[in-house]
C-alpha positions in Angstrom: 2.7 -30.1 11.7 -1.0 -30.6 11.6 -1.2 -29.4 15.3 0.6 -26.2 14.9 -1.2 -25.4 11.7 -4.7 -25.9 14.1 -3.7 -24.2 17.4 -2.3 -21.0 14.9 -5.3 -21.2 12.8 -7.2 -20.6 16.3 -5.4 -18.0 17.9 -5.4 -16.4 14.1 -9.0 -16.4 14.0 -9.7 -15.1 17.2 -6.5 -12.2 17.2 -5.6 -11.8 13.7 -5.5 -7.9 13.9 -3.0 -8.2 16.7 0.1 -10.3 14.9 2.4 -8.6 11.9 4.9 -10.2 9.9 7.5 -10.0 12.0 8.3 -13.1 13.9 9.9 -11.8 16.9 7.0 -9.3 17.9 4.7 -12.2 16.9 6.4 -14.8 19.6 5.9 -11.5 22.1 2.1 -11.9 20.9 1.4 -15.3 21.2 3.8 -15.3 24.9 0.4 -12.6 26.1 -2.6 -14.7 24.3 -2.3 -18.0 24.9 -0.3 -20.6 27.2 2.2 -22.1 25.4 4.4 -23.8 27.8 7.0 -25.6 24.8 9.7 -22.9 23.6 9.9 -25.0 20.3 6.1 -25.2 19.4 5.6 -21.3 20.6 8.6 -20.5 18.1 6.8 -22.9 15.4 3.3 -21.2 15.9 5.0 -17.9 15.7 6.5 -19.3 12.2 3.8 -20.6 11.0 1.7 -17.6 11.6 4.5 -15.0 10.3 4.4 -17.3 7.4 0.5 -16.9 6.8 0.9 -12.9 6.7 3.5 -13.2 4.7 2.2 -15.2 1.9 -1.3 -12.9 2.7 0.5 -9.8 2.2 2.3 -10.6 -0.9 -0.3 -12.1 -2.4 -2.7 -8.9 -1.8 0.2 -6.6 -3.2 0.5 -9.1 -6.3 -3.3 -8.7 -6.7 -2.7 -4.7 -6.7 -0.1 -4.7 -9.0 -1.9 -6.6 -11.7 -4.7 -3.9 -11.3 -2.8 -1.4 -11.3 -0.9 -2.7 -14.4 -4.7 -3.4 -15.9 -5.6 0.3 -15.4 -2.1 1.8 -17.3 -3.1 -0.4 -20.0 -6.5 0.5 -20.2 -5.6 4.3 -20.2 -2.7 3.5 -23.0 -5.2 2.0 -25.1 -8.0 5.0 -24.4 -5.0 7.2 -25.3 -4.1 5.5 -28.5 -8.2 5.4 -29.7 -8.0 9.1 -28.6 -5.0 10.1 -30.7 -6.6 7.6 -33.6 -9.6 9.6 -34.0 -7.8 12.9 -33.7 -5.8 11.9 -36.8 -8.8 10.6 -38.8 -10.4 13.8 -37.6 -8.0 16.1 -39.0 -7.9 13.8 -42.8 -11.9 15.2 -42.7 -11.8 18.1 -44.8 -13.4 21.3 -42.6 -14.8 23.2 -45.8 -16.2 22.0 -48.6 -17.1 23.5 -51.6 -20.0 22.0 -53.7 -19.3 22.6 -57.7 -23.0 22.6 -59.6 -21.5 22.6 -62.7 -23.1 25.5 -64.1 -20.8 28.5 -65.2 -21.7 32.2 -64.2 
């Protein structure tokens, strides 16, 4: 396994832009960049690097999703301090009238 992990890591490096997730056009791939003459370890290569994407892909919409869940909380929490100060806002009297004790 440590062979196909280097030889993908290599033509990854060099061609990364080039392969998807999808392990039939990625066989196509590797079949035009490099000479693989075993059927088996060309199919393994093109599982292993499928696999990579994969787990590069998910992990990058994982990532997203937690900041995206970060910034609803964020603005539920602005929201709440907003309404908060809009009610303590409106228990502030608006006019207030000063008695000075003295009668006219």
């Amino acid at each position: 396994m440590d062979r196909i992990k280097r030889l993908s890591m290599q033509v990854l490096d060099q061609h990364k832009n080039k392969f998807s997730v999808d392990f039939a056009d990625n066989k196509k791939i590797l079949d035009q960049l490099a000479v693989v003459r075993s059927k088996g370890l060309k199919n393994e290569m093109a599982g292993y690097i499928t696999k990579l994407l994969k787990r590069e892909k998910d992990y990058l919409l994982s990532k997203e999703s937690r900041v995206r869940e970060d910034v609803e909380i964020n603005e539920d929490e602005m929201e709440q301090d907003s309404e908060q100060q809009d009610t303590e806002e409106s228990e502030i009297p608006q006019e207030i009238t000063i008695d000075s004790g003295e009668e006219s």
